[in-house]
C-alpha positions in Angstrom: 4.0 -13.6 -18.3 3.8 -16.6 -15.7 6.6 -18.7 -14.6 5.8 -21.6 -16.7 5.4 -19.5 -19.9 8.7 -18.2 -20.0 10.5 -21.6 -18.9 8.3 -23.0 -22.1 8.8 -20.1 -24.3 13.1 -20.6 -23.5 12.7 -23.9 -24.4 10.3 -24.3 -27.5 13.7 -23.9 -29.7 15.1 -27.0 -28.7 12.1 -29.1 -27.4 11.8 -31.3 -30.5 15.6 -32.2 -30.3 15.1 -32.6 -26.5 12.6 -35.4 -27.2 13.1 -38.5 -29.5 9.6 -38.0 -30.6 9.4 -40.9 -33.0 10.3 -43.5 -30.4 8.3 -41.7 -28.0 5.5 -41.8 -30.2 5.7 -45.4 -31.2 5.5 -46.6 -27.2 3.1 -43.8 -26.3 0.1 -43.6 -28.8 -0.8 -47.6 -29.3 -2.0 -47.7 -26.0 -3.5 -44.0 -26.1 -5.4 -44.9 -29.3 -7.0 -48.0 -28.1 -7.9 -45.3 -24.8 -9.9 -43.1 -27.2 -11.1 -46.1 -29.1 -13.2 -47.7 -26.1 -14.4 -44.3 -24.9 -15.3 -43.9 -28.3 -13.6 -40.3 -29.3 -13.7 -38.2 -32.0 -13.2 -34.8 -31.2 -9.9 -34.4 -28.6 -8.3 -31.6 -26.6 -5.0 -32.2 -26.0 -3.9 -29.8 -23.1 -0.2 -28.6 -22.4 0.2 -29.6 -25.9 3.8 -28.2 -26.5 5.0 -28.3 -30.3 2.2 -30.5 -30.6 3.6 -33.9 -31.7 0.6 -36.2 -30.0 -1.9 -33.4 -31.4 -0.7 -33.6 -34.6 0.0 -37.6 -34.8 -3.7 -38.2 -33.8 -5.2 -36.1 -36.3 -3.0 -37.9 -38.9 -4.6 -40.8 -37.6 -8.3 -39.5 -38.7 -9.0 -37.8 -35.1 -10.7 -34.1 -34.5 -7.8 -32.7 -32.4 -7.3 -29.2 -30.9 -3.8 -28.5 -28.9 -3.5 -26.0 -26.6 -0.4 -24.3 -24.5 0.5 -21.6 -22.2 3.4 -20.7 -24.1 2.9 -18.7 -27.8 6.4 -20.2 -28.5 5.1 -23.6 -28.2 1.9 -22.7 -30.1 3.4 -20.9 -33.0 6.1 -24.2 -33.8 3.0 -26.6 -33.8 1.4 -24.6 -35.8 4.4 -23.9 -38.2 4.7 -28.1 -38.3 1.1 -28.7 -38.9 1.1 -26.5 -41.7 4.5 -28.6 -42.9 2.4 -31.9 -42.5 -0.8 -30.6 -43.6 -2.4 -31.7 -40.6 -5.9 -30.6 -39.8 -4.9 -30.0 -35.9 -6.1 -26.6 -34.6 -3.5 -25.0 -32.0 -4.5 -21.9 -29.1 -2.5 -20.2 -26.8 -4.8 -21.4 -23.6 -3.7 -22.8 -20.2 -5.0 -24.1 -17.4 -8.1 -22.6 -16.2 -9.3 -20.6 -19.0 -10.5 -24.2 -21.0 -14.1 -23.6 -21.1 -14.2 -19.4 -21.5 -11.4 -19.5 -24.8 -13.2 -22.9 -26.4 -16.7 -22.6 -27.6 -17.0 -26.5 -28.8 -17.1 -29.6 -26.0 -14.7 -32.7 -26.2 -14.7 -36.2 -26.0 -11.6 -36.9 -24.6 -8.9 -34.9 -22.9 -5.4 -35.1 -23.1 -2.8 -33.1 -20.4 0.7 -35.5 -21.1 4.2 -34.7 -20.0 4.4 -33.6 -16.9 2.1 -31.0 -16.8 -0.3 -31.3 -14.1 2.3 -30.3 -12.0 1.9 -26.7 -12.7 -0.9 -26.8 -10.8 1.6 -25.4 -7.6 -1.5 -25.6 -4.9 -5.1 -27.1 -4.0 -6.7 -24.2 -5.2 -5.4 -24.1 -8.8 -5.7 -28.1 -8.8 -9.0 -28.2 -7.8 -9.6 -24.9 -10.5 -8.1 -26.9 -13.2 -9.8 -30.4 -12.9 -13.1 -28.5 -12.7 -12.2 -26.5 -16.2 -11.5 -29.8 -17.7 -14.7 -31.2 -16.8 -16.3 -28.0 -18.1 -14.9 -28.4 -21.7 -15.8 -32.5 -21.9 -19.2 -33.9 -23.0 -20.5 -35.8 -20.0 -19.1 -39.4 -19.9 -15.6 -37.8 -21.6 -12.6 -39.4 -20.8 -9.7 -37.9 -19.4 -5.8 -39.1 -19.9 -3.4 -37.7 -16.9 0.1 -38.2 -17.4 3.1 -36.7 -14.6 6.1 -38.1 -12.8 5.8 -40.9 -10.7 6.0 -38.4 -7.4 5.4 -41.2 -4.8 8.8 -42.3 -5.9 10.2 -39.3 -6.5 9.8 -38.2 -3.0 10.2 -41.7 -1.0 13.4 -41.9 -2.8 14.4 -38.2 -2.9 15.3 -38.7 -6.4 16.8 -34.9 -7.7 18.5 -35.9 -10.5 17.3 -37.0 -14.0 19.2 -39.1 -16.5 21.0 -36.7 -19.0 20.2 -36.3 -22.4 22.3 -35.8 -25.7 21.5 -35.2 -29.0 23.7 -34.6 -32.5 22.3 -33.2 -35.8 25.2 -32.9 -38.3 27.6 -30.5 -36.8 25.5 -29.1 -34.3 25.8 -31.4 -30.8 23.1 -30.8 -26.9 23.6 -31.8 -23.6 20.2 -31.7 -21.7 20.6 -32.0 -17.6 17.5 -31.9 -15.3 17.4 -31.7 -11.6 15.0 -31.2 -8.6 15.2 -28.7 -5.6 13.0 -30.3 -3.1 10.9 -27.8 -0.7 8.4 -30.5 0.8 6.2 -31.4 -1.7 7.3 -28.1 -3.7 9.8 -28.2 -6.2 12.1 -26.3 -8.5 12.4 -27.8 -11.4 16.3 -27.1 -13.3 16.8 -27.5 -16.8 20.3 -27.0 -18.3 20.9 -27.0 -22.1 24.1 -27.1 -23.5 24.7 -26.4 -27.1 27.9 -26.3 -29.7 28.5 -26.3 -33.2 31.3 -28.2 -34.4 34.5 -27.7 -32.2 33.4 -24.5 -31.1 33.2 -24.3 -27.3 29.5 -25.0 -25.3 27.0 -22.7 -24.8 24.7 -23.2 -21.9 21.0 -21.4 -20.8 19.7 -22.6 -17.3 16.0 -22.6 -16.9 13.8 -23.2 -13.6 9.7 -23.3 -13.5 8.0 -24.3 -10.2 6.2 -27.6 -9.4 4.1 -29.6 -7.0 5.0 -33.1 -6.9 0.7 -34.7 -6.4 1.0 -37.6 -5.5 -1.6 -40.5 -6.7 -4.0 -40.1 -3.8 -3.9 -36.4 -3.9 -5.1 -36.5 -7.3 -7.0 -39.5 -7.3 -8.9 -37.1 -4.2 -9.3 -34.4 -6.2 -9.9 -35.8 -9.4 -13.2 -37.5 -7.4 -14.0 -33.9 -5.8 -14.2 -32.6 -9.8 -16.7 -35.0 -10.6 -14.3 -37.7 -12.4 -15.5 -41.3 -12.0 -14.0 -44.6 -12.7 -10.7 -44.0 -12.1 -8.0 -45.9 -13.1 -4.1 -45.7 -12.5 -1.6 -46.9 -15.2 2.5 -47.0 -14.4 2.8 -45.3 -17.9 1.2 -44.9 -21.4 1.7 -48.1 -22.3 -0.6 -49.1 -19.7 1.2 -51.4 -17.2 0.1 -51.4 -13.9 1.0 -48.5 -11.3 3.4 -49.0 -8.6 4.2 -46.3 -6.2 6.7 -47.5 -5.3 8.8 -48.9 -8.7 6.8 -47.0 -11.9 8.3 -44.3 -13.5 4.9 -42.5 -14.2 1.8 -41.8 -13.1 -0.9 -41.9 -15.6 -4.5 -41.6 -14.3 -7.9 -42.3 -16.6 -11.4 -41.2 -15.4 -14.6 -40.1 -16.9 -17.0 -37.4 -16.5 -19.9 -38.0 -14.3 
């Protein structure tokens, strides 16, 4: 089991409480809609899919969609929710790199959100990745990169990461991120704290490795996988990108 699977697989219990998904949802998928629109997509992989809410929110909107994740956690809850919805997404346990051997079928548009990319921890598995995305898009497919903001993140140093609370009924979390900065290496920190009622707080620390790219590194690498027309958003509601003030880094290219 890698690194990133059991961070995921820890937290697929409480990812959809971590996440105000309806908000989310209504700034995120106007702008990612009108994306898939103008490339003219149908059938859509959505990469690092988690539970599966932008999979499963597109296909409710008429859209071919297949989710995929590293973790089976992950998988098994967007699976358990489509069924719930009676959404026609399809959901495999695939990560980076093995794209093109465990899907048969070729996309018009791909999706990696979140801050994914990031688990790419070198070159190597960057430049591996990019290329097994471009393997499982028709020519001229669009791709949708979403991370951090790392030019920022590293100018500024920034290591810690608003917190973030949720209540349903009795039952109360406390969500607290942080950074360990190696360079451009990073451990990523997740605490999440838990109580029901008046009962005292249970906490479960979790830490996964990144790589904080930066936009020219992966505007460099995305060119080297054969991805042209690049653009670079400030986040998915497609304001402009600024190093040094945007919170995200979302990057749009085609297939050559």
């Amino acid at each position: 089991m890698t690194d990133a699977t059991r961070f995921y697989d820890a937290l697929s219990a409480n990812y959809d409480v971590f996440v105000d998904w309806p908000a989310r949802l209504a700034y995120e998928l106007p702008w990612l809609e009108e994306q898939l629109r103008l490339a003219g997509a149908r059938r859509v992989l959505d990469v690092a899919c988690g539970t599966g809410q932008h999979a499963l929110a597109l296909a409710e909107r008429g859209l071919e969609v297949t989710g995929v994740d590293i973790s089976p956690a992950m998988v098994a809850r967007a699976k358990e929710e489509a069924a719930r919805r009676g959404a026609a997404a399809r959901f495999e346990v695939l990560g980076f790199g093995g794209l093109a051997a465990g899907l048969p079928e070729r996309f018009d548009a791909l999706l990696c959100l979140g801050n994914s990319i990031p688990h790419l921890v070198d070159a190597a598995a960057l430049a591996a990745g990019l290329a097994d995305f471009r393997q499982v898009l028709r020519p001229g497919g669009l791709v949708i990169l979403q991370q951090r903001n790392f030019d920022r993140v590293l100018a500024r140093q920034e290591r810690y990461m608003p917190p973030q609370a949720a209540r349903r009924g009795d039952d109360e979390w406390l969500f607290v991120r942080f950074y360990d900065f190696e360079g451009a290496d990073l451990r990523f920190n997740l605490l999440r704290h838990h109580r029901h009622g008046r009962a005292p707080w249970e906490w479960h620390a979790e830490q996964t490795r990144l790589r904080a790219w930066q936009h020219a590194e992966l505007t460099a690498a995305l060119a080297d996988a054969g991805f042209r027309g690049l653009q670079a958003y400030g986040n998915l509601a497609g304001e402009p990108f600024d190093p040094a003030q945007s919170s995200d880094l979302v990057l749009v290219a085609a297939s050559a």
